[in-house]
C-alpha positions in Angstrom: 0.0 0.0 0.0 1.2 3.8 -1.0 0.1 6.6 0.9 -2.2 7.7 -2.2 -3.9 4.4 -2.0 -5.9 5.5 1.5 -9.5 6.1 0.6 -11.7 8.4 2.7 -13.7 7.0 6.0 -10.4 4.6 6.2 -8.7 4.4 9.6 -5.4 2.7 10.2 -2.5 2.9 13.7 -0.4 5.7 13.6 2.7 4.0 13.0 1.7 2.6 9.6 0.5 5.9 8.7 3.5 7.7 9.6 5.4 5.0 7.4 3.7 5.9 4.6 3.6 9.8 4.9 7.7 9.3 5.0 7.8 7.3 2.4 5.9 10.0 0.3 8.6 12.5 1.7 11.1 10.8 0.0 9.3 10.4 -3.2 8.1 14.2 -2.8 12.1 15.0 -2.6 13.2 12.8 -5.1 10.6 14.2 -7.3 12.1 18.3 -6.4 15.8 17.3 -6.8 15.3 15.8 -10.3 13.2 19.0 -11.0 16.3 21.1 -10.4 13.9 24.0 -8.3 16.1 25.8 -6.2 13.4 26.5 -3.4 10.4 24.9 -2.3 12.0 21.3 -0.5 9.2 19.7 0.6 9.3 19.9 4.4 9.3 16.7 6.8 6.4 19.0 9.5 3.6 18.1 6.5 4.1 14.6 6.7 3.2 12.0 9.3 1.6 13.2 12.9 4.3 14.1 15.6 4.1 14.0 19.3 4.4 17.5 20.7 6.1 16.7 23.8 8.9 14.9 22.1 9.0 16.2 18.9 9.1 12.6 17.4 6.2 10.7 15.4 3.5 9.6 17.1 3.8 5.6 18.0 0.2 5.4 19.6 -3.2 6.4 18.4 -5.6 6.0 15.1 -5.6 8.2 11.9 -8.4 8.7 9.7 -8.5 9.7 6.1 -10.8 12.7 5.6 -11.2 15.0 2.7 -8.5 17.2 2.7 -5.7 15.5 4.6 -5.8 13.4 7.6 -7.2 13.3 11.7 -5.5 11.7 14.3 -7.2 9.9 17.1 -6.1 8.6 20.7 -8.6 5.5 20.3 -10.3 3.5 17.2 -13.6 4.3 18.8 -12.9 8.3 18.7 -12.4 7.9 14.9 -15.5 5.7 14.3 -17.7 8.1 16.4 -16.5 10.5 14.4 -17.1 9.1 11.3 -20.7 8.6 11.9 -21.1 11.8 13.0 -19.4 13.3 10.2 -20.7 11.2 7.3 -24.3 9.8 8.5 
């Protein structure tokens, strides 16, 4: 699975998500160093969730794919509950 392959409504852990919003860093970079763009590198902040108190990613918790980006979640059930509110 690629990060582009996460449809809507979908919820997966944190961790996976977080592998697959790096993963689309690099191919985001790759993409701006073979473009030859001298401003603009993608930055790191825009991808994955991070913890505030450590400044790391997130290794606990639920993301949900929404509309325009992503939510993050402290439980599965805080995601469901808020995708039947948000889509019923």
């Amino acid at each position: 699975m690629i990060y582009e392959d996460l449809k809507i409504g979908q919820i997966i852990p944190v961790k996976e998500y977080n592998s697959l919003a790096l993963e689309k860093y690099s191919r985001d970079c790759d993409k701006y160093r073979e473009s030859g763009q001298n401003s603009g590198m993608p930055q790191i902040a825009f991808y994955g969730f991070y913890s505030p108190r450590t400044q790391d990613h997130r290794k606990s918790g639920f993301v949900l794919k929404v509309e325009r980006g992503s939510r993050w979640f402290k439980t599965k059930q805080e995601a469901v509950a808020y995708v039947e509110k948000a889509y019923a």
